[in-house]
N, C-alpha and C positions, 0 to 999 in steps of 0.2 A: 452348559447347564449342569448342575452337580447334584447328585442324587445321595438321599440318605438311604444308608441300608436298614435302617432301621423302622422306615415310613413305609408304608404301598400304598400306591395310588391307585384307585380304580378307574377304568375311564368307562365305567356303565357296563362290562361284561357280566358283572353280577348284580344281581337283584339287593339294594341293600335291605335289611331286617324291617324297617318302616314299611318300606312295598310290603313285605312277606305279610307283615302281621294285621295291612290296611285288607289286604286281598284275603285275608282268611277271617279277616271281621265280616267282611259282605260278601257270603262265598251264592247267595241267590242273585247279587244284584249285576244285569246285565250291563257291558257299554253299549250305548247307542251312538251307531254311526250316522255322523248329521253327513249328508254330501252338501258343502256349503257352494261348490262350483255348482251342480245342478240347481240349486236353488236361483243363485244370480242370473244362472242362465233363464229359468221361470219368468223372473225379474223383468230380464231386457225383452223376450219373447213376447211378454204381455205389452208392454211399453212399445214394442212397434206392431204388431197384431191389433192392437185395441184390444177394446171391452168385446167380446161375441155376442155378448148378450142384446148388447143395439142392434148387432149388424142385421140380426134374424127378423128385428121389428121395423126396416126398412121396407116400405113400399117398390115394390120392381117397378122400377122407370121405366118408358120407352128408349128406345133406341136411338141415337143420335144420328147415324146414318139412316139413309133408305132401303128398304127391303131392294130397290131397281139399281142402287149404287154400284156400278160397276168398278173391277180395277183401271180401266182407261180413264173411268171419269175423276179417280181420283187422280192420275199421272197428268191429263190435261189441264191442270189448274193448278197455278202459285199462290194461290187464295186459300189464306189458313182457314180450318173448320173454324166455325161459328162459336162451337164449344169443345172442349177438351175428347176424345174419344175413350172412354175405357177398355185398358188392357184386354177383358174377357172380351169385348164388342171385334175391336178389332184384330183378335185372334179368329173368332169365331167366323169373319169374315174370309180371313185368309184361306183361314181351311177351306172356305167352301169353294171359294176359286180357285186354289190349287186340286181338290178332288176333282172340279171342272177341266181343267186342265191335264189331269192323270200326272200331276208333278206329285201327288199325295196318294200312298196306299195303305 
């Protein structure tokens, strides 16, 4: 590569006179930092969370298990539930046969 002595090349260490004189034209006006990552992230957050706003005007359902549903009577049987159980249900279960247990403190 063959260099003139008579060129300089900047590679952006200095500010050239266009910035100088753009930046002392709008010496009030701020930048505003967009976070465009946090934003996307908003994005997908809502896109698998849903709308909240439904979630709170949902009627509390009954329960799909029995209050008397034991954990044996779940192990003796190869017979899918009837319908789907929800995650909080059958946490909530869990816990309570394990505090029964003393496998939970």
């Amino acid at each position: 590569m063959e260099t003139n002595g008579n060129m300089s090349i900047s590679h952006g260490s200095q500010p050239s006179d266009a910035t100088d004189s753009t930046n002392k034209e709008k010496p009030n006006e701020k930048v505003v930092f967009i976070n465009h990552a946090e934003i996307a992230w908003q994005k997908r957050r809502r896109e698998w969370v849903g709308d909240q706003s439904q979630k709170s005007q949902r009627a509390p359902r009954e329960p799909i298990m029995s209050w008397t549903t034991t954990y044996e009577d779940l192990l003796m049987t190869t017979e899918p539930f009837q319908e789907p159980i929800p995650l909080a249900e059958m946490v909530d279960f869990l816990v309570d046969i394990w505090l029964e247990e003393g496998l939970y403190d």
